[in-house]
KETIKE-512669 format. One line per 4 residues: number of its first residue (from 1); their letters; for each residue x, y, z of C-alpha. Coordinates in steps of 0.25 Angstrom, whole numbers, plus 2048, in hexadecimal, padded with zeros to 3 digits. Example, Ala and Ser with C-alpha at 12.3 -4.5 7.8 and 13.67 -1.06 7.14 Angstrom:
<nodes>
1> AS> 831:7EE:81F  837:7FC:81D
</nodes>
This chain:
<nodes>
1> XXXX> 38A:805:0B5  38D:80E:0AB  398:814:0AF  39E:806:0B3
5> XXXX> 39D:803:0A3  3A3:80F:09C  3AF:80F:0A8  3B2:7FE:0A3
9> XXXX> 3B1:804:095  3BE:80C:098  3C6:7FE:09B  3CA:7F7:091
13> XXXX> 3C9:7E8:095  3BA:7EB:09B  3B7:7F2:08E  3BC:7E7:085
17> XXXX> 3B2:7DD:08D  3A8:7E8:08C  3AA:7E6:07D  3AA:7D8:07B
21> XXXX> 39D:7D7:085  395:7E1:07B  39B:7D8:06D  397:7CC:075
25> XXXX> 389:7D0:078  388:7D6:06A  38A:7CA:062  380:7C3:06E
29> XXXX> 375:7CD:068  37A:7CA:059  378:7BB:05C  36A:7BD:064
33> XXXX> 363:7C3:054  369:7B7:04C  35E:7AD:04A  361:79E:04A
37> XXXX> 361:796:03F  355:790:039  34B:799:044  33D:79D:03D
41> XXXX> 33D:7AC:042  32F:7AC:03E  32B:7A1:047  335:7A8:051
45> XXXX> 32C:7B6:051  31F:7AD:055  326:7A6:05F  32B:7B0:067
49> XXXX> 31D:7B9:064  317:7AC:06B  322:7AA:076  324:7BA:07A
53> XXXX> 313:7BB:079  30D:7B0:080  317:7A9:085  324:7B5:08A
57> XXXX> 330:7B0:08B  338:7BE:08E  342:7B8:098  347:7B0:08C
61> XXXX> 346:7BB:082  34E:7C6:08C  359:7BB:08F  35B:7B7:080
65> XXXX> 35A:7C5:07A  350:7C4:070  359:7B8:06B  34E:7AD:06E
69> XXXX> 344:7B5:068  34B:7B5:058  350:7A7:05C  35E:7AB:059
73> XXXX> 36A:7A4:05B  36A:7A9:06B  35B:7A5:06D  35F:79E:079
77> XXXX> 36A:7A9:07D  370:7A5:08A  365:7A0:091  36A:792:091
81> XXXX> 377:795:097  36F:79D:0A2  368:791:0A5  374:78A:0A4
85> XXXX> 379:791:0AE  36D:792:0B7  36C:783:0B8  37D:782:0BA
89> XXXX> 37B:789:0C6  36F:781:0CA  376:775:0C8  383:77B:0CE
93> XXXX> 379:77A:0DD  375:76B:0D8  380:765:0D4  38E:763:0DD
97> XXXX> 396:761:0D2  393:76D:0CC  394:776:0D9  3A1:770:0DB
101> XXXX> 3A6:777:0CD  3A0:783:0D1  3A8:784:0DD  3B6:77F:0D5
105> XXXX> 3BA:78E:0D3  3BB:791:0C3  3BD:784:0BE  3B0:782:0C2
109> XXXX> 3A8:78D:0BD  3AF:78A:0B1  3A9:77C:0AF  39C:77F:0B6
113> XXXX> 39C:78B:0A9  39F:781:09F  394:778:0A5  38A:784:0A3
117> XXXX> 38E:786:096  38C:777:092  37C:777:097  37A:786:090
121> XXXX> 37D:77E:082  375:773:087  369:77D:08B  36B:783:07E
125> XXXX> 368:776:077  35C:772:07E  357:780:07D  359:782:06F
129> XXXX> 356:776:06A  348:776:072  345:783:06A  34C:77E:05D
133> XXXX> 341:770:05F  336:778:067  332:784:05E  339:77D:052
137> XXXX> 32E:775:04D  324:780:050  32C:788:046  338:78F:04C
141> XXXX> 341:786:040  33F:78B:032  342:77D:031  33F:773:03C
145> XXXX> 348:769:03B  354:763:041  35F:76A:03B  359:778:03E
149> XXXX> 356:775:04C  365:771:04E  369:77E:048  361:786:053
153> XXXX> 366:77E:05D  375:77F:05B  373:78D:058  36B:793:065
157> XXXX> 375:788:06C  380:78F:066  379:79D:069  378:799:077
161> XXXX> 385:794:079  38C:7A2:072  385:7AA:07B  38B:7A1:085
165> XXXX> 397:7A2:082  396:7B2:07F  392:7B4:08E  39E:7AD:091
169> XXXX> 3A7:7B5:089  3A0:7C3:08E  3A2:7BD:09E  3B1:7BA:09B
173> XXXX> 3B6:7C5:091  3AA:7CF:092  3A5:7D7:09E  3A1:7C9:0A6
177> XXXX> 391:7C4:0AA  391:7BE:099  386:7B6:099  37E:7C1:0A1
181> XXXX> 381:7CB:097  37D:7C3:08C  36E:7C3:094  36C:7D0:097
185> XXXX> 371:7D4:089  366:7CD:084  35C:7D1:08D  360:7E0:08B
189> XXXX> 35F:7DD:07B  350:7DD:07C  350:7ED:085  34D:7F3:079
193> XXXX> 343:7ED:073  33C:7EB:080  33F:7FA:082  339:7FC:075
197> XXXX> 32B:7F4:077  32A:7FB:084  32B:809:07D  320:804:073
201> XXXX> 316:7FE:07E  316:809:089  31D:818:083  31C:816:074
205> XXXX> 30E:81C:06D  30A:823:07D  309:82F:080  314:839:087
209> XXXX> 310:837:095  30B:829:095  319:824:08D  323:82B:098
213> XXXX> 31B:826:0A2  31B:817:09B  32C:81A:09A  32E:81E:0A8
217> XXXX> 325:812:0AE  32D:807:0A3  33A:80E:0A9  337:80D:0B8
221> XXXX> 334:7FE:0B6  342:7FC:0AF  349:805:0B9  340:7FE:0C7
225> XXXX> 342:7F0:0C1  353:7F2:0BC  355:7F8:0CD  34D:7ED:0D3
229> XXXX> 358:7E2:0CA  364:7ED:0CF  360:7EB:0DD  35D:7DC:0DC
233> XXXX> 36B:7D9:0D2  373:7E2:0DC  36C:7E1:0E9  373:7D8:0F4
237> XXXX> 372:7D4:103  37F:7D4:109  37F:7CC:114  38B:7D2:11F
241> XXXX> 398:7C7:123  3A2:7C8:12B  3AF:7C0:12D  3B3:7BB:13A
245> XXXX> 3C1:7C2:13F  3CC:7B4:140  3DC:7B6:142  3E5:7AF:138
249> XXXX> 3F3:7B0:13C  3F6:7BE:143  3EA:7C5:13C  3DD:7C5:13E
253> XXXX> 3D4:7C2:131  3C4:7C4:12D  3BC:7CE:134  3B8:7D3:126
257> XXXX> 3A9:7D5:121  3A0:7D3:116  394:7CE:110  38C:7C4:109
261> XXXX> 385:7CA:0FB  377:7C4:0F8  372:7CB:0EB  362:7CF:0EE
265> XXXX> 360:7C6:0E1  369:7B9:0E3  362:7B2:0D8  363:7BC:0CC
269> XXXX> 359:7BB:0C1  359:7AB:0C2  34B:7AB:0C9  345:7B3:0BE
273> XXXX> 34C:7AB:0B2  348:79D:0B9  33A:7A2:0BC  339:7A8:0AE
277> XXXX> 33D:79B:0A6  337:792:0AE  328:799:0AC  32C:79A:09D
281> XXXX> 330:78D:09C  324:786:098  31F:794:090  32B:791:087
285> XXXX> 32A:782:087  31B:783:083  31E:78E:076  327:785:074
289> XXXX> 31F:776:072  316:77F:06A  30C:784:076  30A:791:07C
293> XXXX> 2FD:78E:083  2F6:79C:07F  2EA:795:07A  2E0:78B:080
297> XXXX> 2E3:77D:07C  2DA:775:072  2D5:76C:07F  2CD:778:086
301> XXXX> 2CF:784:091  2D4:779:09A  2DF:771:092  2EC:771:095
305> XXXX> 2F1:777:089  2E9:784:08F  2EC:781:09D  2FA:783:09A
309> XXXX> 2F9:78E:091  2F4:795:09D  2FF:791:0A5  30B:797:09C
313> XXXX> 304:7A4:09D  305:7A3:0AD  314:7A2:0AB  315:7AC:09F
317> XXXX> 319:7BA:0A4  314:7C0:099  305:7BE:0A0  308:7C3:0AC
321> XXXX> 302:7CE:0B1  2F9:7CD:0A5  2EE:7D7:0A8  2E5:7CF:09F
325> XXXX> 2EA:7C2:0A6  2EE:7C6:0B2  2EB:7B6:0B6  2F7:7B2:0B2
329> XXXX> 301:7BC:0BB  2FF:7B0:0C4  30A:7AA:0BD  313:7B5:0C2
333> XXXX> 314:7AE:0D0  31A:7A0:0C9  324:7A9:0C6  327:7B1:0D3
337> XXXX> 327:7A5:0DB  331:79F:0CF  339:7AC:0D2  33C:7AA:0E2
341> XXXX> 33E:79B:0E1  34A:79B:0D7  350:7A9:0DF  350:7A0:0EA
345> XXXX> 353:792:0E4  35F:799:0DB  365:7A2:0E8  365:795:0F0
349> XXXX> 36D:78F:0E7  376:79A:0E2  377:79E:0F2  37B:795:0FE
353> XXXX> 37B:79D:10A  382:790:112  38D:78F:109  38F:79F:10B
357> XXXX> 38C:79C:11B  397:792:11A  3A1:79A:113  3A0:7A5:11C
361> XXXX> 3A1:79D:127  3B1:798:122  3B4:7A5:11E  3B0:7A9:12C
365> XXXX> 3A4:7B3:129  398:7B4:12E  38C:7BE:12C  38B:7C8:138
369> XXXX> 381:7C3:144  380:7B3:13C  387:7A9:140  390:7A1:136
373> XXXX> 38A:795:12F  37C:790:12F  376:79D:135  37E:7A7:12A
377> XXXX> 378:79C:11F  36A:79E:125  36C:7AC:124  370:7AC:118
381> XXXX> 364:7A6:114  35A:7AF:11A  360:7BA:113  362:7B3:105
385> XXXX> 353:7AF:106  34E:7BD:10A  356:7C2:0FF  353:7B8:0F4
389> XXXX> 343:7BD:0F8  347:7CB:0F6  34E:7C8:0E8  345:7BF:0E3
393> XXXX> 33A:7C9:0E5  341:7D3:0DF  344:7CA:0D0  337:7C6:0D0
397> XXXX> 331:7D6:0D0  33C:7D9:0C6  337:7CB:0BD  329:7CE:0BF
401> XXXX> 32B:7DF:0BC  328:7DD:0B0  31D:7D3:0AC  316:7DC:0B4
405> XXXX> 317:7E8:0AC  316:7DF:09F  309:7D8:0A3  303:7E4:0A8
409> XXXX> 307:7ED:09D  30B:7E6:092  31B:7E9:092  320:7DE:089
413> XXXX> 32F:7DE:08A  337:7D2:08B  341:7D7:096  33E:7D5:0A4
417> XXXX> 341:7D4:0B4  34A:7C9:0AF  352:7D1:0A6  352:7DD:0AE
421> XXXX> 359:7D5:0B9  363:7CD:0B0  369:7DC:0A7  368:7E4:0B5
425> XXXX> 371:7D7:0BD  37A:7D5:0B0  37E:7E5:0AD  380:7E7:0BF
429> XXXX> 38A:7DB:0BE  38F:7DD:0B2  393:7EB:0B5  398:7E5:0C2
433> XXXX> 3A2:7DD:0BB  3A6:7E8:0B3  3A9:7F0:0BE  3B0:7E4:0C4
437> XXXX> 3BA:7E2:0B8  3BC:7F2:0B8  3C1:7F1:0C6  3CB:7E4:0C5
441> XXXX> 3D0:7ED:0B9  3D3:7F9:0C1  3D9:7EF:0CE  3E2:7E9:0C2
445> XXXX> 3E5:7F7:0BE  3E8:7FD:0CB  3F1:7F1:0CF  3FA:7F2:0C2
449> X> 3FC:800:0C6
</nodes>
């Protein structure tokens, strides 16, 4: 990987996108420490004291980069066109006019794209406006009024929409995958702090033995949890083709083999991220109206303030694995189940083994010892479904790696299996495309010699 860097260095048109990625990102980190206008950093600090304590919301913080925790003007970051996005694909399966742009060639990325773009503005909207009128009256405004919550709005908007748009320009004059190095820029900005906090709790005031024994264990859990996301980013099933031999004029065409790539983890992170938000959904929402259920309610042990009080901690990570409270691990399995239902609910609608059947079946391929057709499609779905398992078991040790080891012993950082998964995906296909662009240069070369 290294050496794949310092070799694009040498080239001068991979090293100019090189350049304007890492200025790009730069002014991404500037922006993420400007505050937005008219934000009470006091009531700020006791927001976040009461969110990252109580109530964790680290998936958030790791995406935005710390940015949502000083409510600058990148609070909301690119999370809304991420969602954006999430719900274009799903709606690309639901709706026929939309499928039919997708499958129009350029034309119709393009205007699926400008689509996408439209609803992460909207998003932006309803999501800072929802801050700008929900934590406003508690005192997020210096000022509570009309004009100030305007201003927050059009500026986290705005901040949104940059961030957008600087994806965009890293995807198209930058090393390519913008929008995801955006994220993992973000999530990577909180290493050293986390680093640090991890130094201070487990090495730091220790003595010799016990603190190199700490640093080797903390290690080791990196090194374990960063292979298991290699093997489940690059990992793949490749299903065996071959083409049928046919004669076309005095030649005789096909006979050629392949194969059918199914990556180990078809879904990606999107399992974890819709598993995630959907338990921190009503943690949020609840901080937000002004309740955080962490006391009984003024009608007794059985009201329902208390009563649901007691149901955010169930779906708050941060008691899991509680050795005080170990109760509330039962929450863990909500999230588990969540977990394998979306790794087969987004590969079915990211992955129709019919169409793939039917296609091969034109081109006159066939997968060894299957017969074309319904059968290959059967048979592609027993395998897709065995697989799915397998990678769906794997995200979920990687997610869950870690509330184990901060419920058990207290390891309060705010990177986790979800962050782990999207930095190791982004740098192997980021360095792919690098690699990529280093070899069309060298064809172009050798052709022009």
């Amino acid at each position: 990987m290294f050496k794949t860097f310092i070799n694009a260095f040498k080239v001068k048109d991979i090293r100019n996108k090189l350049f304007f990625t890492l200025l790009m990102l730069v002014v991404v980190r500037l922006g993420c420490s400007i505050s937005a206008p008219g934000i009470n950093q006091d009531f700020v600090k006791q927001l976040m004291d009461s969110l990252f304590n109580e109530d964790g919301i680290g998936i958030l913080s790791a995406f935005t980069g710390g940015s949502f925790e000083r409510m600058s003007i990148f609070a909301l970051n690119i999370t809304p066109y991420i969602t954006s996005s999430i719900i274009m694909q799903l709606m690309t399966i639901a709706i026929p006019k939309l499928e039919e742009m997708q499958n129009d060639g350029e034309d119709g990325r393009k205007k699926i794209a400008s689509i996408t773009r439209y609803v992460t503005v909207a998003l932006a909207l309803i999501e800072s406006g929802a801050m700008a009128i929900g934590f406003g009256s508690q005192g997020l405004l210096t000022e509570y009024n009309a004009l100030n919550v305007i201003t927050v709005i059009a500026a986290m908007t705005a901040g949104s929409a940059f961030l957008m748009w600087a994806g965009e320009r890293i995807t198209e004059k930058g090393v390519g995958n913008g929008i995801s190095i955006v994220l993992i820029i973000n999530i990577i900005s909180s290493f050293p702090q986390d680093a640090k906090t991890l130094f201070e709790q487990f090495i730091k005031e220790k003595s010799i033995a016990i603190g190199v024994l700490n640093a080797v264990i903390i290690i080791a859990i990196i090194l374990v949890l960063i292979l298991l996301v290699i093997f489940l980013s690059d990992g793949t099933r490749k299903i065996p083709l071959q083409y049928a031999k046919k004669i076309q004029g005095n030649k005789m065409m096909g006979g050629n083999t392949g194969f059918i790539p199914i990556k180990i983890n078809t879904a990606g992170v999107i399992p974890v991220i819709f598993a995630s938000s959907i338990l921190q959904f009503p943690i949020i929402i609840s901080n937000m109206v002004g309740f955080n259920g962490s006391a009984k309610a003024e009608n007794g042990f059985w009201g329902w303030g208390y009563i649901w009080g007691e149901a955010l901690k169930f779906m708050n990570a941060r008691y899991w694995f509680n050795k005080n409270d170990m109760i509330y691990t039962i929450g863990i399995i909500a999230y588990v189940v969540m977990v394998i239902f979306f790794a087969y609910f987004y590969t079915s609608i990211t992955f129709n083994p019919m169409e793939i059947a039917s296609n091969l079946k034109k081109a006159g391929g066939f997968v060894p010892g299957i017969r074309p057709g319904k059968p290959t499609s059967d048979y592609l779905n027993t395998v897709l479904n065995y697989i799915i398992f397998i990678g769906a078991v794997g995200l979920t040790v990687v997610a869950i790696y870690p509330y184990i080891f901060s419920g058990l012993f207290g390891a309060s950082v705010s990177f986790g299996g979800t962050s782990i998964i999207i930095v190791v995906g982004v740098i192997i296909e980021t360095v792919k495309q690098v690699e990529s662009q280093m070899l069309v240069r060298n064809y172009k070369g050798f052709l022009n010699d």
